[in-house]
N, C-alpha and C positions, 0 to 999 in steps of 0.2 A: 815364543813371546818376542814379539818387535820392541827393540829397547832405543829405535834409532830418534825417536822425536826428545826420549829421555837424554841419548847422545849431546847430541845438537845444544838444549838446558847446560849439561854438564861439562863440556867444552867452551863454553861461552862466555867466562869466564874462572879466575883459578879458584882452587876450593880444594880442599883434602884429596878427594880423589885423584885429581889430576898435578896435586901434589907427590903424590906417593905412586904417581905410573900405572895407574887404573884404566884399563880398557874393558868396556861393558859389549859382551856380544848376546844378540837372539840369537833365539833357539827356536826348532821345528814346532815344541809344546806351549801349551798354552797356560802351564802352569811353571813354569822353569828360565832360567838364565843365569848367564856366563859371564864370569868376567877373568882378567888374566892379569897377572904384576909381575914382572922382571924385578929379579931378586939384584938391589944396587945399593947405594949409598942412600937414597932417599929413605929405604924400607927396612934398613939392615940393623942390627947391635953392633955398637963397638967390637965384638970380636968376628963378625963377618958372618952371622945365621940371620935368618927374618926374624925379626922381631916380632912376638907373638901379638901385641899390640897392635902392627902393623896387618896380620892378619885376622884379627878382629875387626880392626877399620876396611878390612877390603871384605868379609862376609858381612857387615853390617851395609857396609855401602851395594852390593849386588841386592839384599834382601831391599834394600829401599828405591833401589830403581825398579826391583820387579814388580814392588808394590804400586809403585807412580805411573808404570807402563798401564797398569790395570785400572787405574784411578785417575782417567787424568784431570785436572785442576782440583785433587788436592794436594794438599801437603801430607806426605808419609814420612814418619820419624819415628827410630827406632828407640822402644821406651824400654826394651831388655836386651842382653845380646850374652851368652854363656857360651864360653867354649873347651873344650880339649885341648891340646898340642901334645901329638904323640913323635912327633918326628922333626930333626933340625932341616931346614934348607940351607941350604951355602950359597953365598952370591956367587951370580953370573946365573943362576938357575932361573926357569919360569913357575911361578905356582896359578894352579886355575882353579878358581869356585865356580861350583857349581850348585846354584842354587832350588831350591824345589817348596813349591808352596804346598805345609801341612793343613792350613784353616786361611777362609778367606772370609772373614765377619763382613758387618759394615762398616766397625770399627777398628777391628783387629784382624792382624794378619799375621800370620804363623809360619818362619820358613827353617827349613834345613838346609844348611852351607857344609858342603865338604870340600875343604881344600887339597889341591892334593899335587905332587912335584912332576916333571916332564915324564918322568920315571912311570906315575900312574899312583905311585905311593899315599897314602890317606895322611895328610901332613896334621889337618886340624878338622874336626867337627865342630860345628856351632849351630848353635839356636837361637834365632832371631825374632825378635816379637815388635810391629810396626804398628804404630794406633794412624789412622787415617783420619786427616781433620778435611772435612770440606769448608772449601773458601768462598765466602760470600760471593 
């Protein structure tokens, strides 16, 4: 999945993702994409792990660029987001989602986000659910 027209939107000005050190990469498939957060002060707990919050906003946000790369001119917004955390990260660390679309409605889109640390470690599973509006 080409995520780079989505790039470009999302770099364009600030906004959560590029708040919190969000980088969105394509992928070879057509139903999947990457994104990656350096684990820092932006994304951390007060005692120095990722803040699970923080990886919720970075599987919610991969799930909604994958769904925008696939839809373009609408707006996809995530109206569910459930996740796991089985495992701490420590800053200085990378974590990367990886995203993968389960259901792709006209309205609804279905994804599964695995986070997981440099290591390869499965940090957090999430399930994302996006309604897609088309815009006049």
């Amino acid at each position: 999945m080409n995520v780079d027209s989505i790039n470009e939107i999302i770099n364009s000005k600030p906004n959560m993702s590029t708040a919190l050190g969000m980088e969105f990469i394509s992928t070879p498939e057509s139903d999947t994409c990457m994104a990656r957060m350096k684990v820092d002060e932006r994304n951390r707990q007060p005692f120095g792990f990722l803040s699970g919050g923080a990886s919720l906003a970075l599987a919610e946000n991969v799930a909604g660029v994958g769904s925008s790369s696939l839809c373009p001119g609408c707006a996809c917004v995530g109206i569910e987001v459930s996740g796991s955390h089985v495992k701490a990260v420590v800053e200085g660390d990378t974590v990367t989602a990886y995203a993968r679309m389960l259901h792709k409605g006209t309205t609804l889109h279905v994804w599964n986000v695995d986070i997981r640390n440099t290591a390869g470690d499965l940090i957090s599973n999430v399930r994302v659910t996006n309604y897609v509006i088309k815009q006049p």
